[in-house]
C-alpha positions as a Markdown table, in Angstrom:
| # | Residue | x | y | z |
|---|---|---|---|---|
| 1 | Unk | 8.3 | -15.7 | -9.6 |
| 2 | Unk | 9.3 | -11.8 | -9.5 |
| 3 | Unk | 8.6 | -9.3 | -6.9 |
| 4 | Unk | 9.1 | -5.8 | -9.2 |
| 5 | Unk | 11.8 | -6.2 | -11.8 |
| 6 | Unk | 13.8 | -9.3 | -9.2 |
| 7 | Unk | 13.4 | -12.9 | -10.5 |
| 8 | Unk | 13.8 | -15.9 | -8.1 |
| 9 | Unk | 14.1 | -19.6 | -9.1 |
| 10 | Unk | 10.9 | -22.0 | -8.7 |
| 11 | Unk | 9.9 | -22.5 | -5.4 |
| 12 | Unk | 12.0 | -19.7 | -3.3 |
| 13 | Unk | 12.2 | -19.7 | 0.8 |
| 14 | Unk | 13.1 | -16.7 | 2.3 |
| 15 | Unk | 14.8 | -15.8 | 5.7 |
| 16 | Unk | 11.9 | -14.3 | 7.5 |
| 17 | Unk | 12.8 | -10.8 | 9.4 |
| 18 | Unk | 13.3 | -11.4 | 12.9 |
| 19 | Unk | 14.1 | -8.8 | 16.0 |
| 20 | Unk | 17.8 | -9.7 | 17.4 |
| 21 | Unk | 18.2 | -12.9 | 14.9 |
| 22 | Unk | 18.4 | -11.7 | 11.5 |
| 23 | Unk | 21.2 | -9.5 | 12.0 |
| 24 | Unk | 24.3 | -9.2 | 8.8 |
| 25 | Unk | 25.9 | -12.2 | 10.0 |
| 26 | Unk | 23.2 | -14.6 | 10.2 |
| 27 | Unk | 21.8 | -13.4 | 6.7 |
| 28 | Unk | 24.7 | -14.2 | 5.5 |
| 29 | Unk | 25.5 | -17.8 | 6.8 |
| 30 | Unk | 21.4 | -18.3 | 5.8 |
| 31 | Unk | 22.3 | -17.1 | 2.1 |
| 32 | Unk | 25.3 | -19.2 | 2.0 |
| 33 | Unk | 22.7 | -22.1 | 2.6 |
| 34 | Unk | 20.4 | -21.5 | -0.2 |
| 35 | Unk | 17.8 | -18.6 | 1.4 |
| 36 | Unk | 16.5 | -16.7 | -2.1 |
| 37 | Unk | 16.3 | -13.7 | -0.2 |
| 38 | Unk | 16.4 | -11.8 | 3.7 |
| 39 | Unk | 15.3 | -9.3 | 5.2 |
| 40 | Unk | 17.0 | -7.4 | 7.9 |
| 41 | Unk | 16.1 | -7.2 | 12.0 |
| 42 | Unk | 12.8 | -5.0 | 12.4 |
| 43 | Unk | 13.8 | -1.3 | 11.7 |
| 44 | Unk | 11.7 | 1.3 | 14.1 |
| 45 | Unk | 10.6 | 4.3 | 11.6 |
| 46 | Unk | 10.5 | 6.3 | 14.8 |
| 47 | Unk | 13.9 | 5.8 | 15.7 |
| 48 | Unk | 15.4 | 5.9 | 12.2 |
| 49 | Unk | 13.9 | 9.5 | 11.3 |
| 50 | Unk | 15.7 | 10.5 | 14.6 |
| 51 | Unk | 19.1 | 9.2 | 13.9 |
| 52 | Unk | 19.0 | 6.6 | 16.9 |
| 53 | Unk | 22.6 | 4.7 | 16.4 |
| 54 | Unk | 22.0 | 1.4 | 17.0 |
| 55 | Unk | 18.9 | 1.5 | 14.6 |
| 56 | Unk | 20.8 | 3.3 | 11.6 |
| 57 | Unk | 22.9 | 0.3 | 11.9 |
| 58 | Unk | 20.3 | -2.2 | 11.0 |
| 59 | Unk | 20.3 | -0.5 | 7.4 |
| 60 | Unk | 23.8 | -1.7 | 7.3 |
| 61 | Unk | 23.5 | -4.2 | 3.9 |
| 62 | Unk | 26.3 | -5.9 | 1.8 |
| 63 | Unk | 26.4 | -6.9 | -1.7 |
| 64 | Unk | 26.4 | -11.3 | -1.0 |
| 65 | Unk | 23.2 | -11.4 | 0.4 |
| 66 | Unk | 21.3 | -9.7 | -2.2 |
| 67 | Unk | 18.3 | -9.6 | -3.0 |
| 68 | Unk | 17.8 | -8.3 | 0.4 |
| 69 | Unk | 14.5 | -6.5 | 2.1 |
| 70 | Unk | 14.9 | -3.8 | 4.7 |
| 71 | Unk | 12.0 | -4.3 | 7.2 |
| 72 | Unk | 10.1 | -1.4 | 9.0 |
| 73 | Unk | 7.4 | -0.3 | 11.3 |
| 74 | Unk | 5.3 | 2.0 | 12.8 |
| 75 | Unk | 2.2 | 3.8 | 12.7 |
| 76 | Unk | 2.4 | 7.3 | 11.6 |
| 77 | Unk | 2.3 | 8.0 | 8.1 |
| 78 | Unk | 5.1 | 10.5 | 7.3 |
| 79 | Unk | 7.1 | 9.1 | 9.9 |
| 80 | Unk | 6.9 | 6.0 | 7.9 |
| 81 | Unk | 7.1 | 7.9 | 4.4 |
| 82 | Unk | 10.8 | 9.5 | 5.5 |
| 83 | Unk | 11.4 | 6.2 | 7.2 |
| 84 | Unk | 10.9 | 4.2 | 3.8 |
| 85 | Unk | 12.9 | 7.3 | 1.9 |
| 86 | Unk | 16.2 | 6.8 | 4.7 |
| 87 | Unk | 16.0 | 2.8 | 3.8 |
| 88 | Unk | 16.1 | 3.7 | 0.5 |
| 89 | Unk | 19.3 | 5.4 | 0.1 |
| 90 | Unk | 20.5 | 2.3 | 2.0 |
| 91 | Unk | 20.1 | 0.6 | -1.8 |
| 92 | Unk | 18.4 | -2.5 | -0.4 |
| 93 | Unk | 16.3 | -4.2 | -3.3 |
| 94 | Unk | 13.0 | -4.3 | -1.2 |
| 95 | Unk | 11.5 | -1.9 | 1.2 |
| 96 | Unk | 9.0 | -4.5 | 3.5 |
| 97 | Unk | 6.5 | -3.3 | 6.1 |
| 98 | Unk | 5.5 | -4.9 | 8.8 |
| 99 | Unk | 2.1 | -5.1 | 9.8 |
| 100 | Unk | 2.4 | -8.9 | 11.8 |
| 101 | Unk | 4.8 | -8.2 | 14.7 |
| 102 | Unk | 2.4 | -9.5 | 17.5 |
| 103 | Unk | 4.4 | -8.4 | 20.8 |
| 104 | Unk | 3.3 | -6.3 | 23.1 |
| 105 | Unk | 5.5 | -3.3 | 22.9 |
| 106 | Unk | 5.0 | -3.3 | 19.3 |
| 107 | Unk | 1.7 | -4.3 | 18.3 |
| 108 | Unk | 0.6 | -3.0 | 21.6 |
| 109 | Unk | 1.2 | 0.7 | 20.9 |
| 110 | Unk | -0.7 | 0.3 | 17.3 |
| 111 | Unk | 2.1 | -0.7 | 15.3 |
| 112 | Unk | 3.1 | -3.7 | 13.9 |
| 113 | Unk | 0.6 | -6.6 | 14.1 |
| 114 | Unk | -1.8 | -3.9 | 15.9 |
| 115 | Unk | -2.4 | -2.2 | 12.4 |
| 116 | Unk | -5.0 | -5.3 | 11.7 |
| 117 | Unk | -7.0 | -3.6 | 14.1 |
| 118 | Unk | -7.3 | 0.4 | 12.2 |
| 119 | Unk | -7.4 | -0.8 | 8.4 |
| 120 | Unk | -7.9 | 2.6 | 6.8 |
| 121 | Unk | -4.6 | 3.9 | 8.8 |
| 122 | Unk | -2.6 | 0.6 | 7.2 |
| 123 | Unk | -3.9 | 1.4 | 3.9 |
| 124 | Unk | -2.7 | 5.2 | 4.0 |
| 125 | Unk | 0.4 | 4.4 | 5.5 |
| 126 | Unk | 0.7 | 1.3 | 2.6 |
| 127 | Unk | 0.1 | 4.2 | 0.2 |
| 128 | Unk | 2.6 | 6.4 | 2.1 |
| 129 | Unk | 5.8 | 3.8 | 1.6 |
| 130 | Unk | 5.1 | 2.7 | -2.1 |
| 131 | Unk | 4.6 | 6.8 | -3.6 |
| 132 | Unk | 7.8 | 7.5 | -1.5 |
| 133 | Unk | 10.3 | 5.1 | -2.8 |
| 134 | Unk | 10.9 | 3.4 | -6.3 |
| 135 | Unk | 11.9 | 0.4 | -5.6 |
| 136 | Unk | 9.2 | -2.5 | -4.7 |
| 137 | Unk | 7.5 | -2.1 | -1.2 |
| 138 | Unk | 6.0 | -5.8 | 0.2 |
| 139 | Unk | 3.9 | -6.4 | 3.3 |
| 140 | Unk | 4.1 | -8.8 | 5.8 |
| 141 | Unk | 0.5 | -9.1 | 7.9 |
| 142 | Unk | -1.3 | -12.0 | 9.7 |
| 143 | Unk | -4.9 | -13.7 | 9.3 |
| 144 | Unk | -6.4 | -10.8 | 11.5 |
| 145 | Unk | -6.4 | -9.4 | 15.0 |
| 146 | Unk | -8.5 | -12.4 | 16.5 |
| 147 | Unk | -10.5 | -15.1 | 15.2 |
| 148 | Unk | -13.6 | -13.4 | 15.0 |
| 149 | Unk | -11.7 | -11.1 | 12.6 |
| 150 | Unk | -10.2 | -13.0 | 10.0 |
| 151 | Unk | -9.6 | -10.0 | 7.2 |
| 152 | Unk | -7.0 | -11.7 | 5.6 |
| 153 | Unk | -8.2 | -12.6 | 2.2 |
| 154 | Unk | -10.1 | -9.2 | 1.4 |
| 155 | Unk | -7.3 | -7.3 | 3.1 |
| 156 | Unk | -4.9 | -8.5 | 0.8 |
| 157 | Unk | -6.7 | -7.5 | -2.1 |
| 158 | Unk | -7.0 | -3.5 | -0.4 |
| 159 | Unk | -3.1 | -3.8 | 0.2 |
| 160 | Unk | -2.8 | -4.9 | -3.7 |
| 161 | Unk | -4.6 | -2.1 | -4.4 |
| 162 | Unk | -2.3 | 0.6 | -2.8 |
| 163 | Unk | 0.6 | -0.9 | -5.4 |
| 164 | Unk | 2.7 | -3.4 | -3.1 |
| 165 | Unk | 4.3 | -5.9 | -5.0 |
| 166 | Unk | 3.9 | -8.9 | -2.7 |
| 167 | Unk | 2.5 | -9.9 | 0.3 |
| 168 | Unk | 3.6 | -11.9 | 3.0 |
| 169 | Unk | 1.1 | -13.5 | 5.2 |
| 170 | Unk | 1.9 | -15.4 | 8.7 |
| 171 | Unk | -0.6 | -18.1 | 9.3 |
| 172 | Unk | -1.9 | -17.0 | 13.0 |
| 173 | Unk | -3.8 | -14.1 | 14.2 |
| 174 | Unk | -2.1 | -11.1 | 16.5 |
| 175 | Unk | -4.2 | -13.0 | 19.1 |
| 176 | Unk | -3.1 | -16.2 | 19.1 |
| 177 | Unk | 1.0 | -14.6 | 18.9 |
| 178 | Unk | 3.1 | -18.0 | 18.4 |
| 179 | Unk | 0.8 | -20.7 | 20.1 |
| 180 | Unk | -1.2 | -23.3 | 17.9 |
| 181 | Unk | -0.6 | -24.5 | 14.8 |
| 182 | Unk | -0.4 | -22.4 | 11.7 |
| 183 | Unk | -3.2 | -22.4 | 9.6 |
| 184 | Unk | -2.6 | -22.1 | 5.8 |
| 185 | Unk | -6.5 | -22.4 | 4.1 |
| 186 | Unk | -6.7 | -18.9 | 4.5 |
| 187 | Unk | -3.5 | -17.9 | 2.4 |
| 188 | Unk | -4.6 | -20.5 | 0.2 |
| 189 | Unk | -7.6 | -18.7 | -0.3 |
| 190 | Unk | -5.7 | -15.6 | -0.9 |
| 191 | Unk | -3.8 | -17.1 | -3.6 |
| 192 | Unk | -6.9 | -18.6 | -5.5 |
| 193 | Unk | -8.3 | -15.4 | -5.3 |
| 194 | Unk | -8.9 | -14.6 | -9.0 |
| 195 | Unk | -8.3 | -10.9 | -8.2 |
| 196 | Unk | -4.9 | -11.1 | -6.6 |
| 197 | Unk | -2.2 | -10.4 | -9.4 |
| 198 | Unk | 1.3 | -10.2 | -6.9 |
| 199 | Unk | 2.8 | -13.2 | -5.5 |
| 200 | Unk | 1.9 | -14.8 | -1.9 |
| 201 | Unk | 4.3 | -15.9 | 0.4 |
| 202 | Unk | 3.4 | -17.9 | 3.0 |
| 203 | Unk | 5.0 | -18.4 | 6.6 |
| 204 | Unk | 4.1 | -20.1 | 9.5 |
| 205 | Unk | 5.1 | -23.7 | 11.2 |
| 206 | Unk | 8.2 | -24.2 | 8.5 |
| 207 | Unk | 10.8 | -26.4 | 10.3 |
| 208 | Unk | 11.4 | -29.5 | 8.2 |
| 209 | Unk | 11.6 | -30.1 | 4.6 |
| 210 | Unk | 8.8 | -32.3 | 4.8 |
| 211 | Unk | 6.9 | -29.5 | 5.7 |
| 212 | Unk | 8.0 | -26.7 | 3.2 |
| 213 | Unk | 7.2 | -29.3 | 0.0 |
| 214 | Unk | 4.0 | -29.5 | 1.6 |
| 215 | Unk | 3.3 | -25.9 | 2.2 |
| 216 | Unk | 3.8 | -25.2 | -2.1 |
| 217 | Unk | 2.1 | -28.5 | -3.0 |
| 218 | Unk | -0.8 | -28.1 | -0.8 |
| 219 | Unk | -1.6 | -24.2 | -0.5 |
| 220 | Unk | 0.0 | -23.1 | -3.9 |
| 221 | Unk | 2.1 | -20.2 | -2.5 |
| 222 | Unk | 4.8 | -18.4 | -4.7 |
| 223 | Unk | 7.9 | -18.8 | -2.1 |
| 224 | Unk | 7.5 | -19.7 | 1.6 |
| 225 | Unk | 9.4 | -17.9 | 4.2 |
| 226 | Unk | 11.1 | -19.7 | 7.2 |
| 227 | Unk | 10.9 | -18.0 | 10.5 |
| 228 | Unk | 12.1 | -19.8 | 14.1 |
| 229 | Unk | 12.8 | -22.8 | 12.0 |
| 230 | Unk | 15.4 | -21.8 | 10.9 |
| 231 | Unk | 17.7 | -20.2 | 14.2 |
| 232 | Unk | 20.6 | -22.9 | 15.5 |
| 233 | Unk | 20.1 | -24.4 | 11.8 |
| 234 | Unk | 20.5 | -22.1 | 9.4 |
| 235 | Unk | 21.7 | -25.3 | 7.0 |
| 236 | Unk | 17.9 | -26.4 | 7.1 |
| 237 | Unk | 17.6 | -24.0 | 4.2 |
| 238 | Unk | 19.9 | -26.6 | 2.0 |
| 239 | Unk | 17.9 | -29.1 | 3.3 |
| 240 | Unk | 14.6 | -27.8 | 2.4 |
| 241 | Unk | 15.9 | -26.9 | -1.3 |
| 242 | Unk | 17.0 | -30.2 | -2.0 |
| 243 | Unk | 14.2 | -32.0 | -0.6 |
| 244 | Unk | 12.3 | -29.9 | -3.1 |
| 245 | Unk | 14.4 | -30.7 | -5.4 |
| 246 | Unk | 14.5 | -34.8 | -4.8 |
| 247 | Unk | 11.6 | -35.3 | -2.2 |
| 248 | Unk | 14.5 | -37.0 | -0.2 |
| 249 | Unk | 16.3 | -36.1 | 2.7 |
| 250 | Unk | 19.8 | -34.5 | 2.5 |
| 251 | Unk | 22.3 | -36.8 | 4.0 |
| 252 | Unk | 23.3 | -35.8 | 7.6 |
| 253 | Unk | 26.7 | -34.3 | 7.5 |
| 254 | Unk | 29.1 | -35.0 | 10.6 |
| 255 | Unk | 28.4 | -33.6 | 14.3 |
| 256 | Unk | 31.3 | -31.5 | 14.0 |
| 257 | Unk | 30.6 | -30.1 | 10.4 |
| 258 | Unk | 27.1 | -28.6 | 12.1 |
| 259 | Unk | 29.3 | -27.5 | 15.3 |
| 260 | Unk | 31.5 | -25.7 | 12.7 |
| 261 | Unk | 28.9 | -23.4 | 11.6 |
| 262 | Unk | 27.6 | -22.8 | 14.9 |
| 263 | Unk | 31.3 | -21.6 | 15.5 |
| 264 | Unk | 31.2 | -19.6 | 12.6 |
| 265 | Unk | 28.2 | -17.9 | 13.8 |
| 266 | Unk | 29.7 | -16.9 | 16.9 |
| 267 | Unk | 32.7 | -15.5 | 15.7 |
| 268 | Unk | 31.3 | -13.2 | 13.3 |
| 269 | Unk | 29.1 | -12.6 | 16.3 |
| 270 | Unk | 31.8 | -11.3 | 18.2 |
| 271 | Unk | 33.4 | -10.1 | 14.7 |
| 272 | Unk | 30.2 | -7.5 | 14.7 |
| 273 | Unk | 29.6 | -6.6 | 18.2 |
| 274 | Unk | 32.5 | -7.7 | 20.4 |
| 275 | Unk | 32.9 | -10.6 | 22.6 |
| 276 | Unk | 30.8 | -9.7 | 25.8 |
| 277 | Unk | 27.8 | -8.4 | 23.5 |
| 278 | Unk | 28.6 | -11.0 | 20.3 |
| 279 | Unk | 28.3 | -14.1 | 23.3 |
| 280 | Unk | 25.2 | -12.9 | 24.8 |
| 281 | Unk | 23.5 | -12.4 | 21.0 |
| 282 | Unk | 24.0 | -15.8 | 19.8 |
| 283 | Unk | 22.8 | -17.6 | 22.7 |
| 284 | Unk | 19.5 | -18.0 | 21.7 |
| 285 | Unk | 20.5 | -19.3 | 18.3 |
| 286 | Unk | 22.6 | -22.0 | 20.4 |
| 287 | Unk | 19.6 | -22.4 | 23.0 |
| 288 | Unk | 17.4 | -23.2 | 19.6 |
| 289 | Unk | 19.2 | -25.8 | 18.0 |
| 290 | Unk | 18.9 | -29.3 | 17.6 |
| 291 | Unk | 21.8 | -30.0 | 17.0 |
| 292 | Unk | 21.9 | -31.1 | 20.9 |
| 293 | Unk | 18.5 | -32.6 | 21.2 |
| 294 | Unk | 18.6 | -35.4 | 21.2 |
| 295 | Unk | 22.3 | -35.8 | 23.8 |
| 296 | Unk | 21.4 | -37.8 | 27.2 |
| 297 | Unk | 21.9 | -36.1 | 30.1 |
| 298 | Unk | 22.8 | -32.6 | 28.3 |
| 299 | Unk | 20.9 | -29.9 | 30.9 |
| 300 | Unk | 24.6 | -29.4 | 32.7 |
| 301 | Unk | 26.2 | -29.0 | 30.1 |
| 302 | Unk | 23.9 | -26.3 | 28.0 |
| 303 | Unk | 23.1 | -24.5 | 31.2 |
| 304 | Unk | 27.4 | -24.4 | 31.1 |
| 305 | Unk | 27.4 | -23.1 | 28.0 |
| 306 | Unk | 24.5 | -20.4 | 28.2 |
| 307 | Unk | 26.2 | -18.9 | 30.8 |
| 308 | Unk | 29.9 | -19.1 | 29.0 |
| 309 | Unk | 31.1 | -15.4 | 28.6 |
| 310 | Unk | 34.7 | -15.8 | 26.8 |
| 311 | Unk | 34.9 | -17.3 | 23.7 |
| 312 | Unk | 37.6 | -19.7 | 25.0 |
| 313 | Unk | 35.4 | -20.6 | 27.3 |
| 314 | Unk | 32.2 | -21.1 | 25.1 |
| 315 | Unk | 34.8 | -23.0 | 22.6 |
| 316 | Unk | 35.9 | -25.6 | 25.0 |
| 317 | Unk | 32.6 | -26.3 | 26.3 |
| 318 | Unk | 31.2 | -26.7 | 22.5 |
| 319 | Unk | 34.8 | -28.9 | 22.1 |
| 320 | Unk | 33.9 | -30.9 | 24.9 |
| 321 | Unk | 30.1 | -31.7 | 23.6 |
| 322 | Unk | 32.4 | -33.0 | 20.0 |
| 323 | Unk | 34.0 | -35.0 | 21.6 |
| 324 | Unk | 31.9 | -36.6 | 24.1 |
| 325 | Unk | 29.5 | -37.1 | 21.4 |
| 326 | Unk | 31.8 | -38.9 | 19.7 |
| 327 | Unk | 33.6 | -41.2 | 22.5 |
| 328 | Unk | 29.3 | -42.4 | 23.5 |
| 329 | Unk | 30.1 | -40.9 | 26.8 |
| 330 | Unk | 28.4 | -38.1 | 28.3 |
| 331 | Unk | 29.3 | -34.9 | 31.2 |
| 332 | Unk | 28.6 | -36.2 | 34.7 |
| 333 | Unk | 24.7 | -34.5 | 35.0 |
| 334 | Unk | 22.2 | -37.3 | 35.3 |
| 335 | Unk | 19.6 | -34.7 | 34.3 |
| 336 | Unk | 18.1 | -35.2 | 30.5 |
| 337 | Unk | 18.0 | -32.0 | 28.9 |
């Protein structure tokens, strides 16, 4: 598969773009797992053509986790044209657009996921971004606003036709936000389309490897990009590749080998932000994992470490989960997580 003059392997996944997850550090650790490509945290175009700080900072890119999209939104035209021309000189490989976000303050005010619902103002602004930059310009977009709008597969075609060089499409409508189940027939439609020449990549519902094999045998895609799946397990991206690979399951590594990385995280959390702000970041991605499922009588202890704010602190709580893992015993809560 190629998106412009970049080649990926058979079968790619890609780290999907997410607000407050997919920041350098996480990219990183997810590329170091086998993600083909990333894409950065959402970029406001508003706030990048007026020099906000903290979003110039999101075009902040490093050479190991190339090929690498910068992700942006908004609903102005030549906002978005100067936006795309900033990210640019930024050198990432991929300029992406995002026309799926469905929250509120987002999709809300037009942009985003709201753009499904003014189709000639997504097409100009499709056309905007790919004359402005010359480097390959994706879009990421959902089935339609609601279910009595389901635009997807013609849309795609329109969005073709303003030169993007792939398109990403998340398996729900702007309605429906997270809830329900994925559906894929439609972005299998797009794909069979006979008219579509640029690859698909689909997204939705990816959490298991299982699940990924099933997504490329069954709907046909060109890579499949991994969303919530993959936050507190960035490793499932290993998993996933060599369950493609094999159609067998990786062999489980050690509790404390998966702590590790979780560890890793947080330190280059800190590393980036610094320890008040890098703690409170990568909580959610230690909220989200697994790893702890399945732990009797664990909602003490993650309410303990949720609310850790030093790293000593965080670490001996994490420590203490290691090692009461391993002795069969458990902290004193009675409560099941």
């Amino acid at each position: 598969m190629k998106i412009g003059s970049i080649n990926f392997s058979n079968q790619p996944l890609f780290l999907a773009p997410m607000e407050d997850v997919t920041d350098a550090s996480f990219r990183h650790i997810c590329k170091n797992f086998g993600a083909d490509m990333v894409y950065t945290e959402f970029v406001s175009s508003d706030a990048l053509i007026r020099s906000i700080n903290k979003t110039k900072l999101k075009l902040e890119i490093s050479e190991n986790e190339r090929p690498v999209a910068i992700q942006i939104y908004g609903k102005d035209p030549a906002v978005m044209r100067d936006a795309a021309q900033i990210c640019e000189a930024a050198n990432p490989d991929i300029i992406d657009i995002n026309f799926g976000c469905p929250v509120k303050k987002i999709a809300g005010k037009g942009a985003g996921a709201g753009m499904l619902r003014n189709i000639p103002l997504m097409l100009e602004i499709t056309k905007e971004v790919v004359n402005a930059v010359k480097i390959p310009v994706t879009v990421k977009t959902r089935l339609g606003w609601d279910m009595d709008s389901l635009i997807i597969v013609e849309l795609a075609e329109k969005l073709q036709d303003c030169g993007i060089s792939a398109i990403c499409i998340h398996g729900r409508t702007r309605s429906q936000m997270y809830a329900g189940k994925a559906d894929w027939t439609l972005i299998r439609q797009v794909k069979e389309n006979s008219r579509m020449r640029i690859p698909v990549i689909g997204n939705g519902d990816i959490t298991t490897p299982e699940g990924c094999k099933e997504k490329f045998d069954l709907y046909g895609v060109d890579a499949v990009m991994v969303g919530r799946g993959s936050i507190g397990q960035p490793w499932i991206f290993c998993e996933m590749k060599h369950y493609l690979e094999t159609a067998s399951r990786l062999p489980l590594q050690t509790f404390s080998y998966y702590m590790q990385i979780l560890k890793e995280q947080i330190i280059q959390s800190i590393e980036k932000l610094d320890e008040r702000r890098g703690i409170l970041h990568i909580r959610r991605h230690l909220a989200a994992t697994p790893l702890f499922k399945n732990i009797p009588n664990f909602k003490k202890t993650r309410v303990e470490m949720l609310r850790a704010i030093t790293l000593q602190e965080l670490f001996e709580i994490m420590d203490g989960i290691a090692s009461g893992y391993f002795m069969g015993s458990r902290l004193d809560s009675t409560e099941n997580s």
